[in-house]
C-alpha positions as CSV (number, residue, x, y, z in Angstrom):
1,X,13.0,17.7,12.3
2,X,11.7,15.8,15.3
3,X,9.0,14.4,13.0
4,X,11.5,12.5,10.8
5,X,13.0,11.3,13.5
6,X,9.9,9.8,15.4
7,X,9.1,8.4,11.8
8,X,12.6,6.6,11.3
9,X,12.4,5.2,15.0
10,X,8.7,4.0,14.0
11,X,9.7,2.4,10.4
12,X,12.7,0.6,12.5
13,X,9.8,-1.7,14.4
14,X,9.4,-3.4,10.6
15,X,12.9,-5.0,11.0
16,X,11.4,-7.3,13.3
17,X,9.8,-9.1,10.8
18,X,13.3,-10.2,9.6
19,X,13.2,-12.1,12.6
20,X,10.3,-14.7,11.2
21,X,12.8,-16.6,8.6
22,X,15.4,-17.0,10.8
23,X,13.3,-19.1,14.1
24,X,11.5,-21.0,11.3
25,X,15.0,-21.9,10.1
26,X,16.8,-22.3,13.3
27,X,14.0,-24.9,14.7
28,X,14.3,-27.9,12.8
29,X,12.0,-30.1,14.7
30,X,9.4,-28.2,13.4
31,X,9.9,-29.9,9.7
32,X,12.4,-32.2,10.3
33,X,9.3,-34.9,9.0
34,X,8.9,-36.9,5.3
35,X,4.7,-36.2,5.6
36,X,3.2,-34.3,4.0
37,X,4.6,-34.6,0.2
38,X,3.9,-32.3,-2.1
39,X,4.7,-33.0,-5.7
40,X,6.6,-36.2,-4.8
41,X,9.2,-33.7,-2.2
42,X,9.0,-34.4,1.6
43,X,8.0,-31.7,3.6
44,X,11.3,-31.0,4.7
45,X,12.4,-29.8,1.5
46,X,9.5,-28.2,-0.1
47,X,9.0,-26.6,3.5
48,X,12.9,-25.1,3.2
49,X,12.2,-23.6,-0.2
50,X,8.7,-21.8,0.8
51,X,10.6,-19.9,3.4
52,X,13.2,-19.0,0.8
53,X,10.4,-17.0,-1.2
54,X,8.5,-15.8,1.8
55,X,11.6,-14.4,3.3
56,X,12.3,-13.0,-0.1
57,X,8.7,-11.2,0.1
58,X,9.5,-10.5,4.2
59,X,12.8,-8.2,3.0
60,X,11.7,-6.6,0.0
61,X,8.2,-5.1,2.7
62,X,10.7,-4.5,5.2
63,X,13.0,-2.7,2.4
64,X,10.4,-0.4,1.5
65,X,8.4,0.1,4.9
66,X,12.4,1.4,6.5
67,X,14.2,3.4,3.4
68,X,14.7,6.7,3.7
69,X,12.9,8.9,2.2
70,X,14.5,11.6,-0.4
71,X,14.6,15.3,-0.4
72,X,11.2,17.1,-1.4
73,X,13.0,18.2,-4.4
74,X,12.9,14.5,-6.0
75,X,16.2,14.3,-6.3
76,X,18.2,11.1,-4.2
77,X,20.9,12.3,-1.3
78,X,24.6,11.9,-2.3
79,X,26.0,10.2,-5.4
80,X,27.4,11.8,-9.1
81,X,25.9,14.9,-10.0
């Protein structure tokens, strides 16, 4: 019992990651620039839609790396039986 805990407070340091989209969001001067273009879209805009897949990648680890884990039998906690 005090080894699922110790794990759960462990798998809670991966919700810091969540923190790496938000300050790359929050501080605009960082690519609030035209140069460099890539495929004929400023930085600003092509740098905006990067972060929108690598937060996308940044949730899904953090998803897996802090879910539960289900009863040894296989079968999920709660729900219709």
């Amino acid at each position: 019992m005090a080894h699922d805990a110790d794990a759960n407070k462990a798998s809670k340091h991966w919700l810091w990651l969540l923190l790496l989209p938000w300050i790359a969001m929050i501080w605009v001067p960082s690519y609030n620039k035209v140069e460099p273009v890539l495929f004929d879209f400023p930085f600003f805009y092509w740098y905006q839609l990067l972060w929108v897949l690598i937060s996308a990648v940044i949730t899904a680890l953090v998803y897996f790396k802090t879910k539960t884990r289900s009863r040894s039998n296989g079968r999920p906690q709660g729900g219709a039986r």
